[in-house]
N, C-alpha and C positions, 0 to 999 in steps of 0.2 A: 504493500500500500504506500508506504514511504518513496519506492522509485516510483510509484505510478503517479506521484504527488497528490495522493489523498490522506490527506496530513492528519488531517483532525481523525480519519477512521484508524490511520499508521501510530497517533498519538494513546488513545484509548486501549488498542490492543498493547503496546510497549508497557504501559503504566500495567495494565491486569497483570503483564509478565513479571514486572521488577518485582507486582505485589504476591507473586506466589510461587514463583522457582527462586532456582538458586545463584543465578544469574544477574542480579536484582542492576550493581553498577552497569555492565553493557548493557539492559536494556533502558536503565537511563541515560546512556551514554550516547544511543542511539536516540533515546526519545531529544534530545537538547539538540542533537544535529537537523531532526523532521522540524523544530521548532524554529530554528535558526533560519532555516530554508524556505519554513512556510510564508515567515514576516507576519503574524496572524497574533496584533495582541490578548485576542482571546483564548486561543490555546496556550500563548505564553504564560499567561495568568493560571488556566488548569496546571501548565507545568508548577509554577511557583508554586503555587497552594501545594501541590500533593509535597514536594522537596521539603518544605517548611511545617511537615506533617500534620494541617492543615483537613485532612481526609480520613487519616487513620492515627493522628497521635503522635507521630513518631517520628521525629524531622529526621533529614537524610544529611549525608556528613555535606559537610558545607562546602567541601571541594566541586561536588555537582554544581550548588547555586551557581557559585564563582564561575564554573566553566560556561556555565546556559549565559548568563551576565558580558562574558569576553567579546561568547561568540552570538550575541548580539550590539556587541559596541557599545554596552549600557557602561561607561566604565566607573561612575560614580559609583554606582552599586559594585561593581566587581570590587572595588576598593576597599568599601566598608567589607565584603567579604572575604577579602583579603587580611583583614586586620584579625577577625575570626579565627580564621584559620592558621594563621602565624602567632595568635596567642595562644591556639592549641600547639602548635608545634614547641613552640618552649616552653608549655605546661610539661612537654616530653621530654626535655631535652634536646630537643633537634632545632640547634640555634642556626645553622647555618641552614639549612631547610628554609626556617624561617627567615632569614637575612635574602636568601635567593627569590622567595618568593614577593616580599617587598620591595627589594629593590627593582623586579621586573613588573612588578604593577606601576612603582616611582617614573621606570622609563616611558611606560604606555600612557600615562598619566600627560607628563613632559610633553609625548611626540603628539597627543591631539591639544595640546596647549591650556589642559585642564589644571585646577588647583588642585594643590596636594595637600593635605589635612594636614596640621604640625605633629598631631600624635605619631604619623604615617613618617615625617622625617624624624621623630625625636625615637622611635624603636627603630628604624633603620640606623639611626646615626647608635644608638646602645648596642644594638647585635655585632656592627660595623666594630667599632671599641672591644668589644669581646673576643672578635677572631682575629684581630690584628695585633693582641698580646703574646701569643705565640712566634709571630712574626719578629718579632723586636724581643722578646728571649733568647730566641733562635741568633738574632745581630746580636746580641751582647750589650744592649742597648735596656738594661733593667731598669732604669729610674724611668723612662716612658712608658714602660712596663708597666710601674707599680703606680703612675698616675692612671692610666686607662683602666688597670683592674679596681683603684678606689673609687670610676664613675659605674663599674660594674656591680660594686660594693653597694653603694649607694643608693642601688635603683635592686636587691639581691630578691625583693620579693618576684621579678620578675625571670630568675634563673631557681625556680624549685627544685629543680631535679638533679642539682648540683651546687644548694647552699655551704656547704660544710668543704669541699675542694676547692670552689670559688676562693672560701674567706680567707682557705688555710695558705693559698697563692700568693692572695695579697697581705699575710700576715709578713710572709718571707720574703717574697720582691719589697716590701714595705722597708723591715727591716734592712734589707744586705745594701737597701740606698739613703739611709738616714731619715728616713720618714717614720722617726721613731715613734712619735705621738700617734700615728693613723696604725702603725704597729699594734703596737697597746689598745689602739679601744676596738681591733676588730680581734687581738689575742684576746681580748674578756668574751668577747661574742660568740667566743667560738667555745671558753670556756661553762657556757652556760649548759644546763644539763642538757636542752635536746638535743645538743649538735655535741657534745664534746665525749662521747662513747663511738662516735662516726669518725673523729678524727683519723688522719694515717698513724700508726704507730712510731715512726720514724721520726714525727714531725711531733710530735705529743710532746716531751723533754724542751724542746726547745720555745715550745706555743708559750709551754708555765712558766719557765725563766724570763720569759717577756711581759708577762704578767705581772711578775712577782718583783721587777724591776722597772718601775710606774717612770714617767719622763715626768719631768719637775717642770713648772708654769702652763700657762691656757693651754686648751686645747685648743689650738686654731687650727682651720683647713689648708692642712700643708699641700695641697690636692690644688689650692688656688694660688699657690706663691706666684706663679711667673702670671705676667700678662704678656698682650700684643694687644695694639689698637680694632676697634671693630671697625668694618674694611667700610663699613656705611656711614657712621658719623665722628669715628675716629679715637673714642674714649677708651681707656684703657679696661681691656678686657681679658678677666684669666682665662687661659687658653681652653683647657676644657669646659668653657660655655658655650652653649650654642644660641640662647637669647640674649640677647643683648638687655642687658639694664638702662641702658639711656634712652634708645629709641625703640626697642623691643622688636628687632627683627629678628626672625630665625634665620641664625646662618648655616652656612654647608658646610660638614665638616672635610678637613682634609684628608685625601681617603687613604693616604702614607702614615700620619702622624694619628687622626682620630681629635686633632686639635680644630678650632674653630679656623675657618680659610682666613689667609690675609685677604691686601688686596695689592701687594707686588708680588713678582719673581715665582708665577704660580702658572701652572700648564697642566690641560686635560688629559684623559686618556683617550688615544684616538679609536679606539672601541665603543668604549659605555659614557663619553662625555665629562665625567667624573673630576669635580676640578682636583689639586693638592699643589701641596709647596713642593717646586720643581727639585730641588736640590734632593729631600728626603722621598723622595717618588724612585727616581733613579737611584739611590739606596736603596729603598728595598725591593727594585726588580732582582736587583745580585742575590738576594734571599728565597724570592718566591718563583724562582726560572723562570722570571721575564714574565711571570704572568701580573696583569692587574690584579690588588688585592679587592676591589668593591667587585668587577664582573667575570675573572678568571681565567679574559682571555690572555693570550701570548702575545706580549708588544714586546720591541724593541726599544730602547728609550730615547731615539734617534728620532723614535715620530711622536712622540709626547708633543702633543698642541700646545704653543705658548700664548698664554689668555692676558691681552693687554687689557681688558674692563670686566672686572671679576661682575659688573654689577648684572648682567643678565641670567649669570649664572644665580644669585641672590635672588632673584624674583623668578626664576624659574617656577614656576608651581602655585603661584601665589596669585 
C-alpha cells in the first residue's frame, strides 16, 4: 500500500503491526517514511498520537518522534527531541552518544538558519568539556584538565552514571596542579557515605590525606582565576564562562581549549565550522590524529579556516 501510495491505508496496517508482532521499530520505521512521503498532516498527527502513547499508554522511545520530526523538516520539534533523548543518553552514561547527537541537531539547526535554544548550547558546550579532558591528559596539559573537569564537577548531577570517577578525577588533576582548595571540597564529596565505599581502592589513601589536610583561607573559585575579554563587549571574563555577565550573551566555546572563544587569532574547522583558538587547535590535532575534536572528522591543520569577525559565529543560532 505504501509503494502504491495509499498512505493512510499503508499507515493503519504498519501501526496494527508495531502494535502486535515483534517487529514493533521497523514497522515504525516504515510507518514515518509512508508519512514523510504522504505530506498528509492528518496522518502525521495519527502518527504522533500513537509514538507519544497517546492510543495505548505507552509512549515509544523518543528516537522515533525525532526521526518522523527530521524527516519532515519540522526541526524545532526535532530539537526539543533531541534534548530528550541526549538526557537519556547521559542518564546512561553514553556522553558522547549524546555530545554526537546534539551537536548534529546544532548543525541542522545552523544550516536552515534556525535558533538554537541556550540549554541546546550550554549541554553541548558541558559534554564538549567532558570529552576533551582526556585529550589534554593525554598532552600532559593537567591544569586544563582539572579546570574542565571542575565545570564537569559543577554541573555532576548531570553525569549519574559516573559520579564517584568523575569526582575522584578531578580530586587528582585538582591536586597534582595546585588547585588545592577545589581538591579538598570535592575530597569531602567524595568522602561522604554514598559515594565513598565506590571509591577506587588505589585512590582511597590518598582522597583522606586530602581531606585530612584542609587549605587554610576562603574558599574561592580557583576554576575562575584567569580571565580573557568577552569577544562582544570586551569585559573581562573567566574563561570557562560561556555567559557573559555584562551583556549576557552566550558565547561559543573553543572546541581545542572548552574555554569561552576570543575574538582574535581564532580559525574554524573546515569540516563542522566549529570556531577555536588557532594556536591550541593545531595542538591538539598532534593528539587526536588530525581528527576535529567537536565533529571527528580528519583535517589537516593547513586548512583550518582563519575567522577575521568571530561575530557571526556568536549569533549563529540566535
Amino acid at each position: 500500500y505504501f509503494l502504491g501510495k495509499e498512505y493512510s491505508k499503508a499507515l493503519k496496517l504498519l501501526l496494527k503491526a508495531a502494535s502486535v508482532g515483534n517487529e514493533e521499530n521497523t514497522a515504525l520505521s516504515l510507518a514515518i517514511d509512508c508519512v514523510a512521503s504522504a505530506g498528509d498532516e492528518k496522518l502525521s498527527n495519527v502518527l504522533i498520537e500513537y509514538l507519544l502513547g497517546e492510543s495505548d499508554g505507552v509512549p515509544k522511545d523518543p528516537k522515533l518522534l525525532f526521526r518522523l520530526y527530521m524527516a519532515k523538516r519540522q526541526f524545532k520539534e526535532a530539537a526539543k527531541a533531541a534534548m530528550i533523548i541526549a538526557n537519556q543518553e547521559q542518564i546512561a552514561g553514553n556522553y558522547r552518544s549524546a555530545h554526537d547527537l546534539l551537536f548534529s541537531m546544532y548543525q541542522e539547526l545552523k544550516r536552515n538558519h534556525l535558533a538554537i535554544a541556550t540549554d541546546m548550547k550550554v549541554t553541548l558546550a558541558l559534554l564538549h568539556r567532558y570529552t576533551l579532558v582526556r585529550v589534554h591528559v593525554k598532552r600532559g596539559n593537567h591544569l586544563l584538565a582539572a579546570k574542565l573537569l571542575l565545570q564537569v564537577a559543577k554541573n555532576i548531577s548531570q553525569f549519574p552514571s559516573h559520579v564517584v570517577p568523575i569526582l575522584t578525577s578531578t580530586v587528582i588533576e585538582c591536586h597534582r596542579t595546585g588547585l588545592r582548595k577545589s581538591a579538598f571540597e570535592y575530597a569531602v564529596m567524595l568522602m561522604r557515605s554514598e559515594h565513598r565505599s565506590q571509591i577506587d581502592a588505589k585512590y582511597i589513601k590518598k582522597i583522606e590525606s586530602i581531606v585530612r589536610k584542609a587549605p587554610r583561607g576562603p574558599m574561592e573559585d580557583e576554576g575562575e582565576q584567569e580571565s580573557s575579554p568577552c569577544p562582544v563587549c570586551e569585559t573581562p571574563l573567566p574563561n570557562m564562562h560561556i555567559v557573559c555577565g555584562q551583556c549576557k550573551t552566550t558565547l561559543p566555546i573553543c572546541l581545542a581549549t572548552g574555554q569561552h572563544i576570543v575574538r582574535d587569532d581564532v580559525a574554524a574547522c573546515p569540516e563542522c565550522d566549529f570556531p577555536a583558538m588557532k594556536v591550541e587547535f593545531i595542538k591538539i590535532l598532534e593528539t587526536t590524529n588530525n581528527q576535529c575534536a567537536m565533529c571527528g572528522e580528519e583535517i589537516d591543520a593547513g586548512r583550518l579556516i582563519d575567522i577575521d569577525d568571530i561575530h557571526p559565529y556568536i549569533n549563529a543560532g540566535t
